[in-house]
C-alpha positions in Angstrom: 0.0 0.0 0.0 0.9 4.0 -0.7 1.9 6.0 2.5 3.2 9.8 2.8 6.6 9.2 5.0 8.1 11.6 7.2 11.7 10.0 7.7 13.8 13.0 8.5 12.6 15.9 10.9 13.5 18.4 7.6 9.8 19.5 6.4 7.2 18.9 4.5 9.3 19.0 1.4 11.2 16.1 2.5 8.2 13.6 3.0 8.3 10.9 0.2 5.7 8.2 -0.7 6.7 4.6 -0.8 4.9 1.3 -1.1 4.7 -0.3 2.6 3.9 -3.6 4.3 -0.2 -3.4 4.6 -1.1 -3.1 8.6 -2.4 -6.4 10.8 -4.9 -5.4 13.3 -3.8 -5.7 16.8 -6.8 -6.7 19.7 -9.1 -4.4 19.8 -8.2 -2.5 16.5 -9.6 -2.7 13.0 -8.1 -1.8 10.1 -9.8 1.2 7.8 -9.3 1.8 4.4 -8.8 5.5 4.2 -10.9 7.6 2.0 -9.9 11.0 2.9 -7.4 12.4 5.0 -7.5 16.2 6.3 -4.3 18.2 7.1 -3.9 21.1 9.5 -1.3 23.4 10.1 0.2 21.6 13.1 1.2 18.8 10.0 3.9 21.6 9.0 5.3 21.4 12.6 5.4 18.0 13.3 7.3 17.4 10.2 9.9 19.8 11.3 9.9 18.4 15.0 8.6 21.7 16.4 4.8 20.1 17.6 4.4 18.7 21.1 4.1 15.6 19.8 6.9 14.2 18.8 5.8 10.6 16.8 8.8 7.8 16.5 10.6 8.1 12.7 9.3 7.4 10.1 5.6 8.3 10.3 2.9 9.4 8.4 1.1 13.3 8.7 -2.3 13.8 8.8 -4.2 13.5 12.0 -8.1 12.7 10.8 -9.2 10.2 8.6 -12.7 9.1 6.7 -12.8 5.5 5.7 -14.1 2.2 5.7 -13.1 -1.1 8.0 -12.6 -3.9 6.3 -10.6 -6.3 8.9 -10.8 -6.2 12.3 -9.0 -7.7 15.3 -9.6 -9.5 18.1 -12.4 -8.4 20.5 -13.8 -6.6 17.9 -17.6 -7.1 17.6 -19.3 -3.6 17.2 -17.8 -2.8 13.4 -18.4 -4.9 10.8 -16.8 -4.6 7.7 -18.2 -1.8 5.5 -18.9 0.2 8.0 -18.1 4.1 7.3 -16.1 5.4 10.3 -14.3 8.6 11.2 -11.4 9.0 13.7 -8.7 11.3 15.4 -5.7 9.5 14.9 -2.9 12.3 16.1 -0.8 11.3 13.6 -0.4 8.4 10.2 -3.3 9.3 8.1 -1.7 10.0 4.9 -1.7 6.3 3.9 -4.2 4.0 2.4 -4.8 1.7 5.1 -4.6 2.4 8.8 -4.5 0.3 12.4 -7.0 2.6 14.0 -8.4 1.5 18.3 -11.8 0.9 18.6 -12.1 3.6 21.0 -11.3 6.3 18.5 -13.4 5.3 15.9 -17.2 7.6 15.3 -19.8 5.9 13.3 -20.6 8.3 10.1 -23.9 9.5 9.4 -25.7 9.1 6.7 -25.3 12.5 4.7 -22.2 13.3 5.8 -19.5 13.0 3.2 -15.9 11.5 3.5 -14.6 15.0 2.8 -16.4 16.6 6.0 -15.7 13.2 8.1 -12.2 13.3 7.8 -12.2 17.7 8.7 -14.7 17.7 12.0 -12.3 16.0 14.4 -9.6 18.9 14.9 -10.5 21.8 13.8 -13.9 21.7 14.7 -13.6 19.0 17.7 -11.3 22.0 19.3 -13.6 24.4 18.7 -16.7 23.0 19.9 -14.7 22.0 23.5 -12.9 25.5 23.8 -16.0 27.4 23.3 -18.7 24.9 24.8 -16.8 22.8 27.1 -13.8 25.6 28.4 -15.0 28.9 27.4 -18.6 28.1 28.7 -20.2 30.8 25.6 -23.9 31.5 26.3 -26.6 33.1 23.7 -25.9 36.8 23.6 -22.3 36.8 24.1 -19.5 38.3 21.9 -17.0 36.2 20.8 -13.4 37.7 18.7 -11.5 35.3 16.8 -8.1 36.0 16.0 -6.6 34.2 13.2 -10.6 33.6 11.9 -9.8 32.8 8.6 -7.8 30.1 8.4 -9.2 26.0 9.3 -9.0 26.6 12.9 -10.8 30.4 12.8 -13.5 29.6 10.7 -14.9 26.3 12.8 -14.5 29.0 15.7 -17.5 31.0 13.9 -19.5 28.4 12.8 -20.2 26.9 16.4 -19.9 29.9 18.0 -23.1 31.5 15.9 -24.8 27.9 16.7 -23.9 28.8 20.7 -25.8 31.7 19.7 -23.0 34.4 20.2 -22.0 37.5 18.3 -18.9 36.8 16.3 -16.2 39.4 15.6 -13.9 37.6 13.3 -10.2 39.0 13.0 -8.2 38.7 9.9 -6.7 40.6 7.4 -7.3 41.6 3.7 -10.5 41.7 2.5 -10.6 38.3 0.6 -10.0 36.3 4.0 -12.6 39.2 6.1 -15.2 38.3 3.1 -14.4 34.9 4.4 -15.3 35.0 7.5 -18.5 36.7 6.6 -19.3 33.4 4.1 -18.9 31.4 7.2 -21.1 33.6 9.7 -19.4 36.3 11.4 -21.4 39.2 12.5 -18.6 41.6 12.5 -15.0 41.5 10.7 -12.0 43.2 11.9 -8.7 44.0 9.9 -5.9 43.7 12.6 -3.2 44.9 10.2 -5.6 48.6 9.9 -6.8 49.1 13.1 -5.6 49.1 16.6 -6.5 45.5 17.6 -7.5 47.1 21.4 -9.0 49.9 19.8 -11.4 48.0 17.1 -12.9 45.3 19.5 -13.6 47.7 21.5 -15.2 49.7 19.5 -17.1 46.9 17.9 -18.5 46.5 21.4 -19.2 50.3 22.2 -16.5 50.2 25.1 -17.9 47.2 27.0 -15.2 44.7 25.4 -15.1 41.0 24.5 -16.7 38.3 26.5 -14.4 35.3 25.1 -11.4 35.6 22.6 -10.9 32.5 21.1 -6.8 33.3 20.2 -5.5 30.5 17.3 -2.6 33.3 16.4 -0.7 34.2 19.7 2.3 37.1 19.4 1.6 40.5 19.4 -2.4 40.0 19.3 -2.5 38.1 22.4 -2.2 41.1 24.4 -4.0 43.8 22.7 -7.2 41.4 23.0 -6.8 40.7 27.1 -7.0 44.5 27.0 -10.2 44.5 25.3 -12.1 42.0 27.3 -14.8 42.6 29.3 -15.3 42.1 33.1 -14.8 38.8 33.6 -14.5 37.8 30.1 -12.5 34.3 29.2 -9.4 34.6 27.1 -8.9 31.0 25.5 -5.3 29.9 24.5 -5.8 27.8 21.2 -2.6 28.0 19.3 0.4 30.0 18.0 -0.1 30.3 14.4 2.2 33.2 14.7 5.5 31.3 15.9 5.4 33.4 19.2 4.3 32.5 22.5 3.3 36.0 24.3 4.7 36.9 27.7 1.2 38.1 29.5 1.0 40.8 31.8 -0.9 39.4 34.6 -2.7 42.6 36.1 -4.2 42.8 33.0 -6.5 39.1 34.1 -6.8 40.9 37.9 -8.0 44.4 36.9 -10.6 42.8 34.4 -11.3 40.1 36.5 -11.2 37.6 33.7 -9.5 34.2 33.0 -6.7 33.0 30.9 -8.2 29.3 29.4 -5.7 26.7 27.8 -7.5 24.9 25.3 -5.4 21.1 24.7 -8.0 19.6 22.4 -5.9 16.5 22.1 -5.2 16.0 25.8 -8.6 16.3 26.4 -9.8 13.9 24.1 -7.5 11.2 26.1 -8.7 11.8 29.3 -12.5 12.3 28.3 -13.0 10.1 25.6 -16.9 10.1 26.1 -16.8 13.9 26.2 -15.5 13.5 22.8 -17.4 11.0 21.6 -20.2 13.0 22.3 -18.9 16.4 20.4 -18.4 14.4 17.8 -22.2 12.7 17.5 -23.5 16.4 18.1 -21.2 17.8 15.3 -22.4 15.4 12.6 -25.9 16.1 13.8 -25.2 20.0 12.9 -24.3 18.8 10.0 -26.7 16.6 8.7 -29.6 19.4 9.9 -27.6 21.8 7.1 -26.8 23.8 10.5 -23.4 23.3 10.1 -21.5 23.5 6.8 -17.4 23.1 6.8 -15.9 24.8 3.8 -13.4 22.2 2.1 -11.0 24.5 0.3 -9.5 22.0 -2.0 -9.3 18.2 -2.3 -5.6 16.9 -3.5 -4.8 13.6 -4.3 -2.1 11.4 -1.9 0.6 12.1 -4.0 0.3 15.7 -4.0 0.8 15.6 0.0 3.4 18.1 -0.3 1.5 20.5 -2.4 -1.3 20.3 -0.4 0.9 21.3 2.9 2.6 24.2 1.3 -1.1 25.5 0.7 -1.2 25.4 4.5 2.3 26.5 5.6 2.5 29.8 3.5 -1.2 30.7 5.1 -3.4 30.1 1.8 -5.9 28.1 3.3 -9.1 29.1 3.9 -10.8 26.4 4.4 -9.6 22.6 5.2 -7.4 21.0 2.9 -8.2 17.7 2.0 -6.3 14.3 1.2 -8.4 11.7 -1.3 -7.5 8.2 -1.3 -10.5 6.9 -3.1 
């Protein structure tokens, strides 16, 4: 079988693909023939070594696959073969067959395609337990998202709007703001033309931001705690940017608000149920048409490369997309 390699810790334009042995399920595992794979922008750092996890060389990128199971091992009693299944697999989805636990596979609904199977785990499995589960969003709040238009940004506004906040979406240029209006935002914000401080609070006519959902990190980081409101919920997604920021903690006393990490994948290994059950209530979203993830583009496996370069020079708007069919 085909798989995308990661041998050296050099990039994405190092990865090769080779013919390897086809996976034996272990007890407890099936095997899945992958249909689609999605890629995120943490596949550009795990490549280079720079990600938190650091898999054992040589492995595959992608950490969300669509398929089918068409073996299974030991134990194994509640998926036959044929059955469609989605999982989160951290890492090893860019290959056409996949050892995949029980415990991480998700049935797929009827109605929902390989394409959006293979995209809900991450981007919008983070988003749906940083804004449900941590940030605790109610109907009425106001919600900023910095770094909106990219994979990460844009499931931030789709569940945020079905939370029933009001979604300021920060980005620049006016092809990503138009964007984030496509996916739902109430408001957009050009960072690199305003005063970040200045225009949320603006937006919000001096009472500030309820929850910032931060993907980008840096220089934004702070300029948004500024703009909070009174005991407002600052959630610490990611770090797009490269740069961790320094925070100045009297900011979080004098505005009485909280600084929230967000470790989607941690959580999903100490609540696996709790993600099970994002997962069920995503596809529902999707399957009532109240929920619609924009698929940028769909490359084939051996355009990996091409398809991660889309990501890394911050062209996506949009999942990107792996077909193995």
């Amino acid at each position: 079988m085909k798989a995308v390699l990661c041998r050296t810790l050099e990039g994405i334009d190092a990865l090769t693909i080779e013919e390897i042995p086809e996976p034996v399920p272990g007890p407890g595992e099936v095997i899945v023939k992958v249909r689609t794979a999605a890629l995120n922008y943490f596949d550009t750092l795990i490549t280079r070594g720079a990600y938190q996890f650091k898999p054992e060389l040589p492995f595959s990128p992608s950490g969300e696959i669509c398929g089918t199971v068409i073996s299974s091992g030991e134990g194994v009693t509640d998926f036959a073969p044929g059955t469609r299944v989605m999982a989160y697999v951290g890492w090893g989805g860019a290959r056409e067959q996949m050892a995949v636990s029980v415990e991480k596979l998700i049935r797929v609904r009827e109605g929902v395609s390989d394409e959006v199977a293979a995209s809900l785990s991450i981007t919008y499995g983070t988003a749906i337990h940083g804004l449900r589960d941590r940030g605790q969003v109610s109907t009425g709040e106001t919600v900023a998202i910095l770094g909106a238009a990219g994979g990460a940004g844009l499931a931030a506004i789709e569940i945020a709007k079905l939370l029933g906040a009001r979604v300021i979406a920060v980005s620049s240029t006016d092809a990503k703001l138009n964007v984030c209006k496509q996916a739902g935002a109430d408001e957009v914000l050009d960072y690199t033309s305003v005063d970040l401080k200045t225009g949320l609070k603006a937006l919000t006519e001096g009472r500030g931001i309820d929850v910032v959902y931060d993907c980008v990190g840096g220089d934004q980081t702070e300029q948004a705690i500024r703009a909070m409101a009174w005991q407002g919920r600052f959630l610490v997604v990611g770090f797009a940017s490269g740069e961790i920021a320094k925070l100045p903690l009297n900011l979080l006393l004098l505005k009485g608000c909280s600084a929230i990490g967000v470790f989607w994948g941690e959580a999903v290994k100490r609540d696996s149920e709790g993600h099970r059950k994002n997962m069920i209530q995503l596809m529902d979203w999707v399957v009532e048409g109240r929920l619609k993830p924009l698929i940028q583009k769909t490359f084939p496996l051996h355009e990996t490369r091409k398809a991660l370069k889309v990501i890394r020079e911050r062209k996506a708007n949009g999942k990107i997309v792996l077909s193995l069919d």
